[in-house]
C-alpha positions as CSV (number, residue, x, y, z in Angstrom):
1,X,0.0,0.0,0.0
2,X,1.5,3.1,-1.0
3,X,0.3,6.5,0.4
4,X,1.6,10.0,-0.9
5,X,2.0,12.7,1.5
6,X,-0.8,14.7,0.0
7,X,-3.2,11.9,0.2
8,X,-2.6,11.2,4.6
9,X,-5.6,13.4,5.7
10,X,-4.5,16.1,8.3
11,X,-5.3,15.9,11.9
12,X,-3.8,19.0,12.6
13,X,-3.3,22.1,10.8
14,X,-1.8,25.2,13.5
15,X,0.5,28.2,12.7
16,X,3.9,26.5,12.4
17,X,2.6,22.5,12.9
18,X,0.8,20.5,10.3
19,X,0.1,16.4,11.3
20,X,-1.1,14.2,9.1
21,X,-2.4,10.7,10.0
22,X,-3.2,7.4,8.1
23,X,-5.2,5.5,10.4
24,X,-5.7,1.2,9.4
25,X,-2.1,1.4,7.9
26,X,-1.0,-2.5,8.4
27,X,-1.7,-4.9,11.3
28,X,1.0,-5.1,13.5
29,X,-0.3,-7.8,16.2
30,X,1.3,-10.6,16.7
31,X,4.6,-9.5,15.8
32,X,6.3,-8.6,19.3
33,X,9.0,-5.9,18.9
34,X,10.0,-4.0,15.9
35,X,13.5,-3.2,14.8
36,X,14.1,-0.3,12.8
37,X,16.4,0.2,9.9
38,X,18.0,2.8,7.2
39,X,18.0,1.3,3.8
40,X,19.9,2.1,0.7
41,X,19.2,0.5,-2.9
42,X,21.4,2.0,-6.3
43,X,19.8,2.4,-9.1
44,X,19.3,-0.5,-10.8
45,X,19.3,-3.1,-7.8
46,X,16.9,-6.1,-7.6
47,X,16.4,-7.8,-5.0
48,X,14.4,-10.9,-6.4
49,X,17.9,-12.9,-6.2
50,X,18.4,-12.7,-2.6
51,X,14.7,-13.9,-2.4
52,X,15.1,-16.9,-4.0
53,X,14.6,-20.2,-1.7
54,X,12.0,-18.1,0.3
55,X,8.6,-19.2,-0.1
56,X,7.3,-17.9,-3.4
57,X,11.1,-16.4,-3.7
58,X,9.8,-13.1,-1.8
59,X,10.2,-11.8,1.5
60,X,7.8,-13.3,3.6
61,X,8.4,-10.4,6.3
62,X,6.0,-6.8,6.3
63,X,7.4,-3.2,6.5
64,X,6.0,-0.2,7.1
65,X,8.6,2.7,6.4
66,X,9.2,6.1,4.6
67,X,11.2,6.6,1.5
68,X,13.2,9.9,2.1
69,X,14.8,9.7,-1.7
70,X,14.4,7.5,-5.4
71,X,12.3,5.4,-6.5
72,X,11.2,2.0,-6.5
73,X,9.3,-0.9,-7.7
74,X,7.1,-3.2,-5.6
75,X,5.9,-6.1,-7.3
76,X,3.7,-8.4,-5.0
77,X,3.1,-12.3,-5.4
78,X,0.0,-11.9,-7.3
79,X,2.0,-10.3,-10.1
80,X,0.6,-6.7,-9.0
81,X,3.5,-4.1,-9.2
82,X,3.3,-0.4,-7.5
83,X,5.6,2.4,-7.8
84,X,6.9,4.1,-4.7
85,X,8.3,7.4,-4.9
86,X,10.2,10.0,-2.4
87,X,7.9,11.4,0.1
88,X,5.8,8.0,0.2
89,X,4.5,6.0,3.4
90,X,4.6,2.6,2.5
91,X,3.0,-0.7,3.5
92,X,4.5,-4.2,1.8
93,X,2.6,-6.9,3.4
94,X,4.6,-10.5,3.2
95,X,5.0,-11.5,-0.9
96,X,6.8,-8.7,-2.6
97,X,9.8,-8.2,-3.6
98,X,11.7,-4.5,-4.3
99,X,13.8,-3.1,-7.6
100,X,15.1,0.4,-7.3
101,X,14.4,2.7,-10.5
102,X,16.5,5.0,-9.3
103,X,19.1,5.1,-6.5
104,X,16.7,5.3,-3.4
105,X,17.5,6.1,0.5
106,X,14.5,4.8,3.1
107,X,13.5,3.9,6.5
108,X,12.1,0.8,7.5
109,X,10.2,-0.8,10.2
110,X,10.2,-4.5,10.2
111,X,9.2,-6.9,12.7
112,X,12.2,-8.3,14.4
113,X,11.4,-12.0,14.9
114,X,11.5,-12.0,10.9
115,X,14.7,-10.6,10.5
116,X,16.6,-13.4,13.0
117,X,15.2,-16.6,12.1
């Protein structure tokens, strides 16, 4: 699920302080903590190949994160593919897989069970 800045409704709108919220954005139950992580993709990068063996040969684990810079492709197990662009909030539910379009700096929060097993 990809949201652009514009679209996250705003909660708050003061002199000098604007929030924005998207409310229903991913289940996070279940998953106990949640680490967080800077990523960095070049232009060009796929990471389908360091997928393969998983189930499917995508990651099996969700994110929830923010890309700061670049841009990227999503494409999901059901064949579905979504562009994600700088100023995005993004949700990847398990079953995707990533290629950068262009070189791409982002945070991620992942559940950290799925990163150590």
């Amino acid at each position: 699920m990809r949201i652009a800045k514009e679209d996250v409704p705003v909660k708050i709108d003061a002199p000098g302080a604007v929030a924005r919220q998207q409310t229903e954005f991913g289940d996070a139950s279940g998953f106990g903590k949640i680490s967080g992580e800077y990523f960095s993709l070049g232009a060009g990068a796929d990471l389908a190949p360091l997928l393969s063996g998983l189930e499917g040969d995508l990651c099996q684990c969700p994110h929830w994160g923010y890309i700061m810079q670049g841009l990227l492709t999503v494409t999901y197990g059901s064949g579905e593919a979504e562009r994600v662009e700088a100023g995005d909030l993004f949700y990847w539910p398990p079953g995707h897989t990533v290629s950068a379009l262009e070189d791409t700096e982002m945070v991620l929060f992942s559940p950290q069970r799925e990163h150590t097993h």
